[in-house]
VOGU-3710 file (C-alpha; in Angstrom, 3 decimals, decimal comma):
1> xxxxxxxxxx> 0,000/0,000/0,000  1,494/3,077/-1,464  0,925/6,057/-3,069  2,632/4,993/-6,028  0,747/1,418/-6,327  -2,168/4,017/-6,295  -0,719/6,641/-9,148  -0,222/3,571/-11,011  -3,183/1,143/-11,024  -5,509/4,510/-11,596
11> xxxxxxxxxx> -3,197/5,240/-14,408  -3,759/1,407/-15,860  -7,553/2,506/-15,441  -7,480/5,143/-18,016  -6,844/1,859/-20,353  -10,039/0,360/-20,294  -11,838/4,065/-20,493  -13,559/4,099/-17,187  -14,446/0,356/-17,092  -12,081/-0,613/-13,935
21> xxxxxxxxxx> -13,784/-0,458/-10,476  -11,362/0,052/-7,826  -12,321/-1,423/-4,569  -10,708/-0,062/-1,482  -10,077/-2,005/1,702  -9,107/0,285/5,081  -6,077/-0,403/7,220  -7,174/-3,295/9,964  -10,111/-4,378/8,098  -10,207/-8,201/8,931
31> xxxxxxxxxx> -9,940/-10,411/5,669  -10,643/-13,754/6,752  -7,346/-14,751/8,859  -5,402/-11,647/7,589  -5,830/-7,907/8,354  -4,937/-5,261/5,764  -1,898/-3,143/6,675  -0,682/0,241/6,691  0,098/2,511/3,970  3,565/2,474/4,045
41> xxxxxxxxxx> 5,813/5,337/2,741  9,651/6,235/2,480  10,548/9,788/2,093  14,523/9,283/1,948  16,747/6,655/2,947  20,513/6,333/2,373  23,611/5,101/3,744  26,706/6,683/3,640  30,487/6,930/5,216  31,009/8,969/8,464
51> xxxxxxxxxx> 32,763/11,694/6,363  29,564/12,194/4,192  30,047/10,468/0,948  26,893/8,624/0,085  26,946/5,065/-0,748  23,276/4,291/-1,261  20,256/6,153/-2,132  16,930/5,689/-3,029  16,767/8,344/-4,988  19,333/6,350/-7,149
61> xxxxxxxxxx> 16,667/3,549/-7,086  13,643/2,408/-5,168  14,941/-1,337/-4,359  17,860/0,610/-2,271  15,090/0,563/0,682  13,503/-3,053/2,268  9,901/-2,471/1,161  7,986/-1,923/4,534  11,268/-0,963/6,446  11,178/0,959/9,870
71> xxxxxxxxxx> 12,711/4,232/9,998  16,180/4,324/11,315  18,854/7,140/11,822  22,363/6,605/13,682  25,566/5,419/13,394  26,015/1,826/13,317  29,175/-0,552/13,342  29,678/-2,467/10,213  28,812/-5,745/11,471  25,634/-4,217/12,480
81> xxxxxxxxxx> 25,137/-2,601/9,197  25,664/-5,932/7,217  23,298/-7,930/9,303  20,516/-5,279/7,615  22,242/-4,794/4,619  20,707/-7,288/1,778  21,987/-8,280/-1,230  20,904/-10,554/-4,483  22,132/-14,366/-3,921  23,542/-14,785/-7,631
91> xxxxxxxxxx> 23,946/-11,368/-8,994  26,519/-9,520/-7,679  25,794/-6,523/-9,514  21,931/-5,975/-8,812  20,056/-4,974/-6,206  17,430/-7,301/-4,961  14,090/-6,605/-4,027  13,311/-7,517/-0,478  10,625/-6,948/2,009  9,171/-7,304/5,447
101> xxxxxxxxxx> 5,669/-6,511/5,139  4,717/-8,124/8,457  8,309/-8,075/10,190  9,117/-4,866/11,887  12,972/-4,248/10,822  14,728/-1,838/8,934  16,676/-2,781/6,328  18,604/-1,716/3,102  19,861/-3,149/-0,663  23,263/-3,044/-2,461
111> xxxxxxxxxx> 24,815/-4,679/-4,872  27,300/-7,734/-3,606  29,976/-5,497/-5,200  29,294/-2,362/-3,013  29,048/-5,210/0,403  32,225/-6,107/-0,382  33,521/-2,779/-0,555  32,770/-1,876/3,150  35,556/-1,852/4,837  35,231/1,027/7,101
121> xxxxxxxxxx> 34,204/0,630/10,867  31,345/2,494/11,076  28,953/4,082/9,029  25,961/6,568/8,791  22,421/5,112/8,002  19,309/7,213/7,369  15,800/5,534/6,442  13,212/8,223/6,818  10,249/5,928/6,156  5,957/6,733/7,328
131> xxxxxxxxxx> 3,205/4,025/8,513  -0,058/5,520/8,349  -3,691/4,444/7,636  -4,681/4,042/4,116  -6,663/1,570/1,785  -5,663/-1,285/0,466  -7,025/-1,038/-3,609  -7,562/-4,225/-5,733  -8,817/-2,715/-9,676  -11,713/-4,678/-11,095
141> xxxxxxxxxx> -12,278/-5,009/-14,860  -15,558/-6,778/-16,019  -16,618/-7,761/-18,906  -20,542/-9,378/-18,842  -21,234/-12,191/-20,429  -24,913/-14,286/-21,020  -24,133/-16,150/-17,739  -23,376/-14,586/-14,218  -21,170/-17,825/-13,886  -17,668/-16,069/-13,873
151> xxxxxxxxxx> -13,679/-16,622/-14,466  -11,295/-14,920/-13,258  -7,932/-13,337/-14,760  -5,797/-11,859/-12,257  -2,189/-10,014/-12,396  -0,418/-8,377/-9,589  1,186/-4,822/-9,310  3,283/-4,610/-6,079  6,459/-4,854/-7,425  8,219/-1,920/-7,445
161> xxxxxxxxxx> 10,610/-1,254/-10,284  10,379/-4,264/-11,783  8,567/-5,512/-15,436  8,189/-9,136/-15,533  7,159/-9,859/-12,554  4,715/-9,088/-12,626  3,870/-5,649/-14,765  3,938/-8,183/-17,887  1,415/-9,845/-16,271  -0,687/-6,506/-15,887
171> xxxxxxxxxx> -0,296/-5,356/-19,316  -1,147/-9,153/-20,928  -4,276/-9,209/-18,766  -5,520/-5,417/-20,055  -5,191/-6,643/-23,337  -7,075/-9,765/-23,352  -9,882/-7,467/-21,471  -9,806/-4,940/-23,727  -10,173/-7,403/-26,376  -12,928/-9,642/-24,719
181> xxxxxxxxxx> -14,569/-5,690/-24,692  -14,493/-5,157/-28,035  -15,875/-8,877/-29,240  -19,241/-10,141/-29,258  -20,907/-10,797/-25,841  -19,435/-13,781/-24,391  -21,222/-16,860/-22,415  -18,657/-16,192/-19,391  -18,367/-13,206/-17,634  -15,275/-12,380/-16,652
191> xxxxxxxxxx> -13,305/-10,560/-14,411  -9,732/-9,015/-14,706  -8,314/-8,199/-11,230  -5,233/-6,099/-10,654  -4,101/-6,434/-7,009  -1,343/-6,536/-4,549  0,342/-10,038/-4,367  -1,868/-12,149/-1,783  -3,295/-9,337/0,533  -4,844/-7,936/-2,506
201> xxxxxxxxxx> -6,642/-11,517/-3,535  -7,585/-12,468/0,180  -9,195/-8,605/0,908  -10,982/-9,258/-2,837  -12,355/-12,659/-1,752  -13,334/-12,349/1,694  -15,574/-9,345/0,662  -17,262/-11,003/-2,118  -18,370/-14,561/-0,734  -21,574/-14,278/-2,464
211> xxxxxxxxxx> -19,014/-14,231/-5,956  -17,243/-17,325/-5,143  -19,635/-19,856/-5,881  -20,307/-18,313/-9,295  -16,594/-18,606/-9,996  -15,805/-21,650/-12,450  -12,336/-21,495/-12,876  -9,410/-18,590/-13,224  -6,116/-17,881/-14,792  -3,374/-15,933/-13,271
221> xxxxxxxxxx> -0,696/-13,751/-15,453  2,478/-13,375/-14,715  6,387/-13,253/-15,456  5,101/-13,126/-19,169  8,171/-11,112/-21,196  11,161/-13,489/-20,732  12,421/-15,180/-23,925  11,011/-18,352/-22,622  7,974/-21,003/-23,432  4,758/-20,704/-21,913
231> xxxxxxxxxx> 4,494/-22,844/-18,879  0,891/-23,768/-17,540  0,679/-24,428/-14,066  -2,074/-26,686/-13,116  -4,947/-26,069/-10,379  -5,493/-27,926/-6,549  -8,133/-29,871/-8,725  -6,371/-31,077/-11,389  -9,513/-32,719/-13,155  -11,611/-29,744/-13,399
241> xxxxxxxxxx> -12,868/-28,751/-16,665  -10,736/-25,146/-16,584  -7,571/-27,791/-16,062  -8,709/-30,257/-18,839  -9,977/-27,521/-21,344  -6,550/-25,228/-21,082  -4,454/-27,882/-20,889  -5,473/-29,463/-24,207  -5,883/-26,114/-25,824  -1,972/-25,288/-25,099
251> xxxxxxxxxx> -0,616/-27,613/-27,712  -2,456/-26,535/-29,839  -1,216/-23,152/-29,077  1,907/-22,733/-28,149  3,712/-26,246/-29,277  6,982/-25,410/-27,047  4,958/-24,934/-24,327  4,537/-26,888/-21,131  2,543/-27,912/-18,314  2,652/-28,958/-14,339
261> xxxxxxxxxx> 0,884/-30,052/-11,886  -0,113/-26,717/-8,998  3,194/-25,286/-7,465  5,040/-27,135/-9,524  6,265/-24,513/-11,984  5,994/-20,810/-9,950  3,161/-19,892/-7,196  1,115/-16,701/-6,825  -2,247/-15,844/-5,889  -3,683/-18,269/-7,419
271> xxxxxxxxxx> -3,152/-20,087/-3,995  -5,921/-17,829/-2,399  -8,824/-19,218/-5,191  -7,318/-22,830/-4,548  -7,536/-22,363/-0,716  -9,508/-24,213/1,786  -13,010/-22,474/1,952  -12,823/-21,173/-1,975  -12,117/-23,610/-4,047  -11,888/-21,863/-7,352
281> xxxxxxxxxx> -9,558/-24,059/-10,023  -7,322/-21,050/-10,735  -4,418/-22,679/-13,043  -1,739/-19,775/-13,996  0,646/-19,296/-17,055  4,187/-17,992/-17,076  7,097/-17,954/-18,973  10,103/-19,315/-16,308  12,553/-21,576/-16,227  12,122/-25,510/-14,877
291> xxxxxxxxxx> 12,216/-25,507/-11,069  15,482/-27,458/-11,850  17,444/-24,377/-13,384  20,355/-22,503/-11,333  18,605/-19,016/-12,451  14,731/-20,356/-11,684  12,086/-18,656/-12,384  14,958/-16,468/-14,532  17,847/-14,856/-13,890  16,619/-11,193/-13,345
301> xxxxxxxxxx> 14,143/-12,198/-10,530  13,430/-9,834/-7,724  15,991/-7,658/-8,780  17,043/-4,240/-10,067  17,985/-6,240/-13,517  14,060/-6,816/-14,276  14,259/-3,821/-16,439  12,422/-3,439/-19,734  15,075/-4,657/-21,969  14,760/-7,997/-21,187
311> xxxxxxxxxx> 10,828/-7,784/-22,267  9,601/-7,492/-25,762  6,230/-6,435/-26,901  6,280/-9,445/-29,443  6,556/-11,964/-26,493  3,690/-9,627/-24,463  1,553/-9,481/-27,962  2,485/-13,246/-28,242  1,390/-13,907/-24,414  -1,567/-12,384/-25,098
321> xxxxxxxxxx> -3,067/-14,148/-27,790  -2,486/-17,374/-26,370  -4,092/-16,344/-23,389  -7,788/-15,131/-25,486  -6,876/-18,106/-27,241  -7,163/-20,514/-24,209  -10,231/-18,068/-23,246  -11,532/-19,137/-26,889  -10,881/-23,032/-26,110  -12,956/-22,068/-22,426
331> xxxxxxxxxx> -16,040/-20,282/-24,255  -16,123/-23,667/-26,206  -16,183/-26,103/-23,735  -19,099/-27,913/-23,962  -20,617/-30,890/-23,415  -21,010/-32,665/-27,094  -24,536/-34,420/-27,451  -25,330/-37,120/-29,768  -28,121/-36,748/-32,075  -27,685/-39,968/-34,099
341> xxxxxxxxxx> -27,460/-43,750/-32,673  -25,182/-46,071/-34,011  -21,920/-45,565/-36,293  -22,923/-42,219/-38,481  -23,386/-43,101/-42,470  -19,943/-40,636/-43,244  -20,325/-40,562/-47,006  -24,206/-40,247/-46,623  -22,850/-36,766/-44,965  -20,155/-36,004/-46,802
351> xxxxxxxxxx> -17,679/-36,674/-43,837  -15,835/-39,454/-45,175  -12,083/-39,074/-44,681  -10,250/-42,440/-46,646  -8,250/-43,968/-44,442  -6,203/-45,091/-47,524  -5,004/-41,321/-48,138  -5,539/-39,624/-44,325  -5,414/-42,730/-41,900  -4,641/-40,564/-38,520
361> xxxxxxxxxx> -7,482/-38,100/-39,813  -9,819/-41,474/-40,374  -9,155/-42,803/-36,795  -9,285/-39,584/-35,314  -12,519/-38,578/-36,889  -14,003/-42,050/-35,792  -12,422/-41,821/-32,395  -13,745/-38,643/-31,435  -17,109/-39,699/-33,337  -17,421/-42,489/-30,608
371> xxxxxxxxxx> -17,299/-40,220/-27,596  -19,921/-37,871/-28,739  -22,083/-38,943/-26,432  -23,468/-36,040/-24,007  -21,030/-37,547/-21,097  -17,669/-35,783/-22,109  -16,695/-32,603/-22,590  -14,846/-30,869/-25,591  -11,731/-31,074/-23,158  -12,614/-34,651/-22,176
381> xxxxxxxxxx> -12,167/-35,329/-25,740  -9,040/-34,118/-25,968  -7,786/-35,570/-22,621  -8,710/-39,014/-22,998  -7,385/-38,942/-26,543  -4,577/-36,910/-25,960  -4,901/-34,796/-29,021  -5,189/-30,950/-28,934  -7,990/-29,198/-27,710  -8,502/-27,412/-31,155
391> xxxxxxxxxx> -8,665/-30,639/-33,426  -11,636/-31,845/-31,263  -13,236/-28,804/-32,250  -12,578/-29,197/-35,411  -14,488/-32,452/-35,828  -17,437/-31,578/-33,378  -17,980/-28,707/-35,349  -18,233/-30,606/-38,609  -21,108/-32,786/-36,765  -22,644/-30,416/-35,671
401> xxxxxxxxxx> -22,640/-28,422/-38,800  -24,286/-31,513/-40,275  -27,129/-31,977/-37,496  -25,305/-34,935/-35,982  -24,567/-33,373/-32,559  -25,673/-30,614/-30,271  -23,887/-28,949/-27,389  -25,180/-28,190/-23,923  -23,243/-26,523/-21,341  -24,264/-27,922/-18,001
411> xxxx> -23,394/-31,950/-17,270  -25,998/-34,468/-18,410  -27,120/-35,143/-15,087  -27,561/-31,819/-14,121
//
């Protein structure tokens, strides 16, 4: 909570032209086991020798300063000063992000160059930092659809100085918005939220219970501008439909892409919809490194090198359309209805594919035929055949084109 998340996320408002609600949550309001904090501000904060030459400041840059530090002003030893003096584990020439929104400490950044350079005995610190009431603001883009049945996109924008993570995020998740906007009405509503990482998803649940059950799946953004695949990241409930449908629907999308099971690959908010009490399958996509890499999620993280040359707006323009496209796959998830009995007369519909000249398009077409019978999904297709989400579509389509099948969008025994 600061005035600058604020300036910001009613900047990202002017976007959408007056669609974004911004919801405000005071200081100490209880959200279920969490209370929202103060507003926290630093005015100046520096460190520098006993003869006056300055060796931080966060003027230079706001990651000099341990987000949610307590003021502090006095001489200190350097063993002292080190113990509060953080640096980046793996790149000595960044400064890393770090902070202590619930531990009372003070606390400042350097590079592991400048550390190493102390070799003085004592040294001057100054951290002129405020804690004062304020609101806690979570934007809210929606875009109605035919149902009131809702999914969620959600990005956050705490970060401060930093583009992947999670501003990428942010700017993929305005553009699918703005594009769900400008398209015909959709069945889904959905809803894009811009928050602060967890607090902001908690506050935004635990005042809209009456939402939750309406919520059939989500999809959070983030850490999409690194020269990476995508990598899906499955939900709590990994045989929901929003798991099955995107899931499917990323081969045929992004073929370098990958997928994991939940917290497998990076975790974020969408812990909060997974939680005990909510239940929401929210799956999220990224572009990071396997957990296995020296550098995961990449080699920037949480540090003063997440700058906006290492993001390009082809990767964001390319993050983005795979993202409406999995929102495409969602729209048309349905449950596929027979309206024949028995094998279907192919040439009597003009259907026929010769296994002599296509055999994988014969057995496919037959394959997915067979299952066509209002128990299975569009994604349970896909699943149990292991086959893109997109080629079933392809073939239910054709049916249904020819009066063979119907869809409906609630489960047959429903």
């Amino acid at each position: 909570m600061s005035d600058d998340y604020d300036r910001a996320l009613y900047r990202l408002a002017q976007e959408v032209d007056g669609r974004m609600v911004i919801h405000e949550y005071p200081t100490g309001e209880p959200c279920w086991t969490w209370r929202v904090p103060e507003k926290w501000s630093c005015d100046e904060a520096y460190l520098e020798t006993l003869d006056g030459r300055r060796l931080i400041d966060v003027a230079q840059h706001p990651l000099h300063v341990v987000s949610y530090s307590l003021p502090y002003e006095g001489q200190v030893s350097r063993q002292e000063l080190l113990e509060h003096l953080h640096v980046h584990p793996r790149l000595p020439t960044a400064i890393p992000f770090v902070f202590k929104y619930y531990q009372r400490d003070w606390g400042l950044c350097a590079t592991q160059e400048l550390r190493d350079s102390l070799k003085e005995e004592a040294y001057r610190v100054v951290i002129r930092t405020r804690f004062e009431p304020g609101t806690l603001k979570v934007g809210e883009v929606i875009i109605p659809g035919q149902s009131e049945e809702t999914f969620v996109l959600a990005a956050h924008l705490c970060h401060p100085a930093m583009v992947n993570d999670d501003l990428t995020g942010v700017v993929v998740g305005l553009q699918v918005a703005k594009e769900l906007l400008a398209a015909p009405k959709p069945y889904y509503t959905y809803r894009l939220l811009i928050l602060p990482e967890t607090i902001g998803s908690v506050a935004y649940l635990s005042h809209h219970e009456t939402l939750i059950p309406k919520m059939v799946g989500g999809l959070f953004l983030e850490m999409l501008g690194a020269d990476l695949p995508h990598s899906l990241q499955g939900s709590f409930t990994p045989d929901s439909q929003p798991d099955r449908c995107f899931v499917s629907a990323l081969a045929g999308l992004d073929p370098q892409g990958y997928h994991a099971p939940d917290r497998k690959i990076i975790h974020n908010d969408e812990r909060q919809f997974n939680a005990p009490g909510v239940r929401v399958p929210m799956l999220s996509i990224s572009r990071v490194e396997p957990r296995e890499s020296p550098t995961w999620p990449y080699l920037e993280y949480h540090s003063s090198l997440d700058t906006p040359e290492i993001v390009t707006s082809e990767r964001l323009q390319a993050s983005a359309q795979l993202v409406y496209g999995l929102i495409q796959a969602w729209e048309r998830n349905v449950y596929v209805v027979n309206n024949f009995k028995g094998e279907i007369f192919c040439s009597g519909y003009g259907i026929w594919i010769d296994y002599r000249v296509n055999p994988e398009g014969h057995r496919r077409l037959f394959e997915i035929m067979e299952r066509c019978d209002g128990q299975r999904t569009v994604a349970d297709i896909a699943v149990e055949l292991n086959i893109p989400f997109q080629a079933v579509w392809e073939v239910v389509e054709t049916l249904a084109s020819k009066g063979l099948v119907w869809y409906r969008r609630t489960p047959p025994d429903s």
